[in-house]
C-alpha positions, -999 to 999 in steps of 0.1 A, spaced: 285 -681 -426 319 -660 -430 297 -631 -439 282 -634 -404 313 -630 -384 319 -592 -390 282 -582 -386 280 -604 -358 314 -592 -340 297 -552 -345 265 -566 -322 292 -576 -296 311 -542 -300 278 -526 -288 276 -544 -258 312 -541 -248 309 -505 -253 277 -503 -233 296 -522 -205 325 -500 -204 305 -473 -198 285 -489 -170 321 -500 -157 328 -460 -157 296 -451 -130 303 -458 -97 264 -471 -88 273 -503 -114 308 -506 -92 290 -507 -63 263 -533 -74 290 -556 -86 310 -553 -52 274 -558 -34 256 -584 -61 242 -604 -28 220 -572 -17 182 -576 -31 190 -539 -39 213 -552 -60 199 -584 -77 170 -561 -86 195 -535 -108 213 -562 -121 183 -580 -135 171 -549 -149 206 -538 -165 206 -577 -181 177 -576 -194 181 -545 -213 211 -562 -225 190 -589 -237 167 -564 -252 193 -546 -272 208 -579 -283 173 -588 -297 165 -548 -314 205 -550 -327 203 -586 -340 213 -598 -380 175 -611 -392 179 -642 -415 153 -651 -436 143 -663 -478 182 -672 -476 192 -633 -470 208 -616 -445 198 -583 -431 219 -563 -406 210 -528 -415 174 -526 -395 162 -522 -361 145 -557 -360 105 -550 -345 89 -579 -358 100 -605 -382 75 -628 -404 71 -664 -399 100 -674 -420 122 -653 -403 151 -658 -377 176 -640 -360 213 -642 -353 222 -623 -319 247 -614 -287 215 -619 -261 226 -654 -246 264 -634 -242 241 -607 -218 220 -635 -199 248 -655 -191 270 -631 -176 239 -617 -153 230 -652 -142 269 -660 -134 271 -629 -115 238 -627 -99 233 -660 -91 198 -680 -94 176 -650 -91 189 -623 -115 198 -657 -137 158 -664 -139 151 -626 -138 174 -617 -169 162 -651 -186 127 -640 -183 133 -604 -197 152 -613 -232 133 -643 -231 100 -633 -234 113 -599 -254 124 -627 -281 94 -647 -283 70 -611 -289 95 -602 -320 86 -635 -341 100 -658 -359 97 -694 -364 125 -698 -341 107 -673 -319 93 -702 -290 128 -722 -292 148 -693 -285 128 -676 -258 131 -708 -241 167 -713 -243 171 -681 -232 154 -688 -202 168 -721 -201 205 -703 -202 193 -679 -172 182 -708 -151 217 -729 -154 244 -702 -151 221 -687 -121 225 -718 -108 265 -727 -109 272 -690 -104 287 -700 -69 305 -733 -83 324 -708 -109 328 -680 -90 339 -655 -118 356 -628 -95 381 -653 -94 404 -645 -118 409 -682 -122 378 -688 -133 374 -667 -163 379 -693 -190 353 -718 -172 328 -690 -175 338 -687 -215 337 -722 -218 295 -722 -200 285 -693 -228 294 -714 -257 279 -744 -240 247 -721 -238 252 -711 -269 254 -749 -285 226 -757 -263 203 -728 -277 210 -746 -313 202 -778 -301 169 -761 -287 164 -743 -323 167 -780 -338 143 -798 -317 116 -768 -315 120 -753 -346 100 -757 -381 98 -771 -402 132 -787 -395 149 -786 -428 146 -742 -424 157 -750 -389 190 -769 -398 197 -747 -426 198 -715 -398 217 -740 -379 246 -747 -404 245 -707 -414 247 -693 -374 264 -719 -355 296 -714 -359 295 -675 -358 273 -673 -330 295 -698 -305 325 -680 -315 319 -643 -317 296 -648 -279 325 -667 -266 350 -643 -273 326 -614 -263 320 -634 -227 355 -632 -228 359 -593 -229 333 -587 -205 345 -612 -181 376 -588 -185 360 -556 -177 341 -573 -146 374 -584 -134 390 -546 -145 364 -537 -114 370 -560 -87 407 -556 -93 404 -516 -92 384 -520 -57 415 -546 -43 443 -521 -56 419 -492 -36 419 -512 -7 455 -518 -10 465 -481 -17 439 -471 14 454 -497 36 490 -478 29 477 -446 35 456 -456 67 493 -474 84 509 -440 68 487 -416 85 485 -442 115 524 -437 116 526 -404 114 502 -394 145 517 -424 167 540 -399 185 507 -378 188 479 -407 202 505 -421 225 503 -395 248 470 -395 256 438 -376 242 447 -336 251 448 -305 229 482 -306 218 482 -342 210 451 -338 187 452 -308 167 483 -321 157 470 -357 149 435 -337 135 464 -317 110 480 -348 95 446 -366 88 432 -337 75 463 -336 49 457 -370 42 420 -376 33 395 -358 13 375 -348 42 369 -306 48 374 -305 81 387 -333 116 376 -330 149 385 -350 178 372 -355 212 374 -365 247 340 -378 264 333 -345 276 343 -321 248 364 -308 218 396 -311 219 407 -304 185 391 -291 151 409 -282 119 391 -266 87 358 -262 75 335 -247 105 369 -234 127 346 -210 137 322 -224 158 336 -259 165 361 -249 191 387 -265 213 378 -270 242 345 -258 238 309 -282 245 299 -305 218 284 -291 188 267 -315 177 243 -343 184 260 -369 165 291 -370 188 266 -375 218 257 -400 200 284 -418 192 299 -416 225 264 -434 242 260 -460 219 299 -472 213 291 -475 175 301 -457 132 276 -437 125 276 -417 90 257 -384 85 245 -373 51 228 -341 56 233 -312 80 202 -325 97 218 -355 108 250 -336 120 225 -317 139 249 -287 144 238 -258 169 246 -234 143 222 -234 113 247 -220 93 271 -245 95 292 -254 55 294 -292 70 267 -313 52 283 -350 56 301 -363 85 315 -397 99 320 -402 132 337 -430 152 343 -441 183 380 -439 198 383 -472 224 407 -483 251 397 -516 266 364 -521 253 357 -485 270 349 -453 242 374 -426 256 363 -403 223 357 -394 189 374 -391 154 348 -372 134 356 -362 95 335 -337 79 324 -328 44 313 -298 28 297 -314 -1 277 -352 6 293 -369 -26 326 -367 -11 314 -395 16 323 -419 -6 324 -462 2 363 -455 2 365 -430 29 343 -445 48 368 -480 44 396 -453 52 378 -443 80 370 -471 99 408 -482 94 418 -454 109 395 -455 143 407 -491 147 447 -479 146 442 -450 167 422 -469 192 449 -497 192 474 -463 197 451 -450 228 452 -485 244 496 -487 239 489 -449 256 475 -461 282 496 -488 292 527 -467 288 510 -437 310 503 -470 334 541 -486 338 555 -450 339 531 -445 367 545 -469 382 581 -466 376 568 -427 397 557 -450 422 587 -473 429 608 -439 429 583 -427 453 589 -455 470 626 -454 473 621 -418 485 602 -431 517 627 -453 521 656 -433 521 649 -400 533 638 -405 571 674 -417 575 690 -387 558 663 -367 576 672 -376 611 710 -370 603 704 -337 586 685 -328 621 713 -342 644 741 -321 627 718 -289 625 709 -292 664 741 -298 671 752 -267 654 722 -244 668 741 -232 700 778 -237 682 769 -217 645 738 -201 648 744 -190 611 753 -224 596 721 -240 610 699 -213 598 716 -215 562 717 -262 563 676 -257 572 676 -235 543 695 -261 523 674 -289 540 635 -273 528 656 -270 488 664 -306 490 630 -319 502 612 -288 480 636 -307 451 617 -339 463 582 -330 455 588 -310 425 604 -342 411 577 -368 427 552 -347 407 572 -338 372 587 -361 345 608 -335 334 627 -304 351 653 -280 341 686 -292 349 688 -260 367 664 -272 393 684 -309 393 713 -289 405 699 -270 434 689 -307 446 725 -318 442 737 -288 457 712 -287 489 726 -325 490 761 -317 494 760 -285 519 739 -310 542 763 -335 539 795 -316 538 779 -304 572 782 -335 588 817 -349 578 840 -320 566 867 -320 544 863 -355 536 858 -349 498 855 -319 477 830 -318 447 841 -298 411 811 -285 385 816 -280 353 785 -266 338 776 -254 306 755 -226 311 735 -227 283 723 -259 288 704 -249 325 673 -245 309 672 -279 294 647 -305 306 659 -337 325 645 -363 345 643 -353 381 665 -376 407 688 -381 375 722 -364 393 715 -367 428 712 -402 434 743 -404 414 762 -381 436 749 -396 469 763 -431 458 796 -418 454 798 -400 486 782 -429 496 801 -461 485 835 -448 468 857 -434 497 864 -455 527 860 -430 562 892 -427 562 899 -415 526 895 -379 508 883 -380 479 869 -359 447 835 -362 432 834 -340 396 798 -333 382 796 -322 346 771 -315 322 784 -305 282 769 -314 247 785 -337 220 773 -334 188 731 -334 190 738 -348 224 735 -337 258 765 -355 283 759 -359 322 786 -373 337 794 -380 375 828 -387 384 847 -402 415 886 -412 422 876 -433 445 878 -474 452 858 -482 419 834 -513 413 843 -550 406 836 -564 375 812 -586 385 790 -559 406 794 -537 374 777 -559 350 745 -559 367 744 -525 380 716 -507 358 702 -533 344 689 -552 379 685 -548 415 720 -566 434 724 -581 475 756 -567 484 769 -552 517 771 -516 500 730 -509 487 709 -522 461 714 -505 428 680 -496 432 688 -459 423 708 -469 391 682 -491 379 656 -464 385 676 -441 368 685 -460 332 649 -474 330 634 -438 338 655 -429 304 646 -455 285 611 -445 289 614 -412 279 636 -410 255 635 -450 241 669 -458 219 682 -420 215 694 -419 250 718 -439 266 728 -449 306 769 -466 308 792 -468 339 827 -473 337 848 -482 366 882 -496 382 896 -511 410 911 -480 434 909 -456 403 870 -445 402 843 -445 386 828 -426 354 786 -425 353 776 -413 317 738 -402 307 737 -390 273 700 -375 265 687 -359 231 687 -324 228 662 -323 201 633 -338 218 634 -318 246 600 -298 240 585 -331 229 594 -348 269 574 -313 276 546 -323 260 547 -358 275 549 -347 310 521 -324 301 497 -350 288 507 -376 318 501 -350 345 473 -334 327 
């Protein structure tokens, strides 16, 4: 019996060997992800059985009170047994495969037993068969991708193993030869398949772990790539937007070559194929087309699939998905491959992770691109408001100086088309340069200096080299007008400063006025809410902040300052460094 243990522990080293290498070949991972497919079942049987098979070829033949391990058993006389691994190989495919691949892989070593001989030939082909049927059919109670569960599947293979001695006792004879093989291979046999269930369990589990530390890493780099193009998908699908997005997924996948679209054509494509699949160009393939109608994954191994217009395309594999906005396909995502076996079950998980951010991104894109509309259309709103009143006054004092100042009224109606020209640029823009914000203050004042002279004097201090940079329209002038407006009593002079300097990575805008301040209790709500008081709204500070914080989020900043008869301070403080990315906003709102 000691004897047995080495030469039986070798027969088990086979097998582990054989299964490390099938653990190594990524059609055996797949069938052990997928062991529900028939596909599957059918492989699994088949890969069993041989296991059976070798177990039976590899076994230690017992027989005229000898032991034999250095043969490859074909046939054995009638007085001849054999001590094997092949109940190790059947129970494993029946706990993994389940009933069918259970009976299957019982059937195969089975039978394959009972053709070598043997008078314990007809009771182990049927406790090998006997084996397949149980573990095929507790597979779901034990469950052995469970990690849990690996010692209740050790503790069913020796139970199969003590049953197929039980088997050998009642079926085998004559029975004194039958206990005698019992006595000499029990003990061996239980142990050594025990503890090789054991180390196959461990390489099944090696798998499924591998695939849930894949999906992990995957998942990381899907909310990395995600994260990186979210500055990108939020505004909007347009050219800019996209090849940028196409450059950082392209970094970060295996694929030869990205392309996105809108539903009419390309918008973006980096790598393989530049040559042909161009921006802003038709579709060039079929596959898009396709995607687009039906709403729906669809993966392309062969160029005939891709169905490119140019025969000579280098793309042989492609998948292509849908990009969605309520329900609604707005586009596609499409990777391509040069060579088919990089379309692997990974990138394909990858993949679809990806189409279901960005969509989620297109959806926050359009919602923002819908409340900023809207924020466009309150100032609109405003605008019709408040400019019939300052357009009949503007009239009134240029009429009145037509006969008095022919000059003056020619140069205010001058003033008067800047300011409303200032009006429409701004209704239609997000951003403009601060240059152009100016002009609007500027025709502002002349019109209104016009009408009540020498009742305050406004001071600019402007950094030149900041004239270029973009702004929010309406961002200056409504300040200004509020302090003409609501700081000096008629009967009081006052000063209004305007200046516009950087800090640091900052750019300042600040409005000034000596004049009779705000109360602390008006000041806590102006900005942040519409007020009832005698003097206005707020409306035009509200718009203002909330206009920033759209644009610019946490990195800018909207604070007044004021006291009673000493003036008020209005501070804006915008990013310089995102300047051309507010371009490229306005560009893909307005688009």
């Amino acid at each position: 019996m000691i004897e047995l243990l080495p030469l039986m522990l070798e027969r088990v080293g086979i097998l582990i060997i054989v299964a490390f290498l099938l653990s190594r070949m990524k059609s055996f991972r797949e069938i052990i992800h997928n062991e529900h497919g028939i596909r599957a079942k059918i492989v699994m049987i088949a890969i069993f059985g041989v296991f059976g098979i070798i177990s039976n070829y590899t076994g230690v033949k017992i027989g005229h009170g000898t032991i034999t391990s250095q043969e490859w058993l074909s046939d054995m006389d009638s007085e001849s047994a054999i001590a094997n691994t092949r109940i190790m190989g059947v129970t494993m495919g029946g706990l993994l495969g389940g009933p069918i691949v259970g009976v299957g892989v019982g059937l195969i070593a089975g039978l394959h037993r009972l053709t070598l001989g043997g008078f314990t030939g007809i009771a182990c082909a049927f406790s090998t068969i006997l084996a397949g049927i149980v573990t095929g059919s507790l597979s779901k109670r034990f469950k052995i991708q469970d990690g849990n569960s690996i010692w209740k599947a050790v503790i069913m293979g020796v139970l199969m193993e003590c049953v197929q001695m039980g088997i050998i006792l009642l079926l085998a004879k004559p029975y004194d030869e039958a206990l005698h093989l019992v006595e000499l291979i029990a003990f061996p046999m239980i142990v050594i398949n025990g503890f090789g269930t054991l180390l196959f369990l461990l390489i099944i589990q090696e798998i499924l772990q591998e695939q849930e530390r894949t999906r992990a890493l995957q998942t990381h780099k899907a909310l990395y790539i995600a994260n990186q193009t979210l500055p990108f998908f939020r505004q909007g699908l347009n050219v800019d937007s996209c090849k940028k997005a196409a450059e950082i997924i392209l970094k970060w996948t295996h694929a030869d070559a990205i392309s996105i679209t809108d539903q009419t054509q390309v918008l973006a494509h980096v790598g393989a194929a530049s040559d042909h699949h161009v921006p802003l160009g038709n579709m060039s393939t079929e596959l898009t087309k396709k995607v687009l109608d039906e709403g729906r994954i669809i993966i392309a191994k062969s160029p005939e699939e891709i169905k490119c217009f140019d025969s000579n395309c280098p793309l042989k594999a492609a998948i292509v998905l849908p990009l969605k906005a309520h329900e609604k396909t707005v586009g596609t995502l499409k990777l391509y491959f040069t060579d088919v076996s990089k379309l692997d079950l990974v990138e394909q998980e990858l993949a679809g992770g990806l189409g279901q951010l960005f969509s989620g991104q297109l959806e926050m894109a359009e919602l923002e691109m819908q409340r900023r509309l809207l924020k466009d259309a309150e100032i609109k709103a405003l605008q019709a408001q408040v400019h019939p009143h300052f357009l009949f006054n503007a009239i009134n004092t240029i009429s009145s100086l037509i006969r008095t100042d022919a000059d003056k009224a020619r140069s205010l109606l001058i003033k008067l088309s800047t300011f409303f020209r200032s009006n429409l640029q701004g209704s239609r823009q997000m951003l403009i340069p601060l240059e152009k914000e100016l002009e609007h203050v500027d025709a502002y004042l002349t019109i209104e200096q016009a009408r009540f002279p020498n009742r305050y004097k406004v001071e600019l201090d402007i950094d030149e080299s900041l004239e270029k940079v973009l702004i929010p329209p309406f961002t200056l002038q409504p300040l200004v007008e509020n302090a003409i407006r609501y700081a000096f009593p008629k009967a009081q002079n006052g000063t209004v400063k305007v200046r516009c300097f950087r800090e640091g990575e900052k750019i300042v805008l600040l409005t000034e006025d000596d004049g009779k301040g705000i109360s602390q209790e008006l000041l806590s709500s102006l900005g942040n809410q519409t007020v009832d008081s005698v003097g206005g709204t707020g409306t035009a500070l509200w718009n203002i902040k909330k206009r920033i914080e759209e644009i610019y989020g946490q990195t800018a900043s909207f604070q007044i300052n004021s006291w009673p008869n000493k003036g008020t301070k209005v501070f804006i403080t915008l990013p310089e460094n995102q300047q051309k990315w507010g371009e490229v906003v306005a560009k893909g709102i307005y688009r």
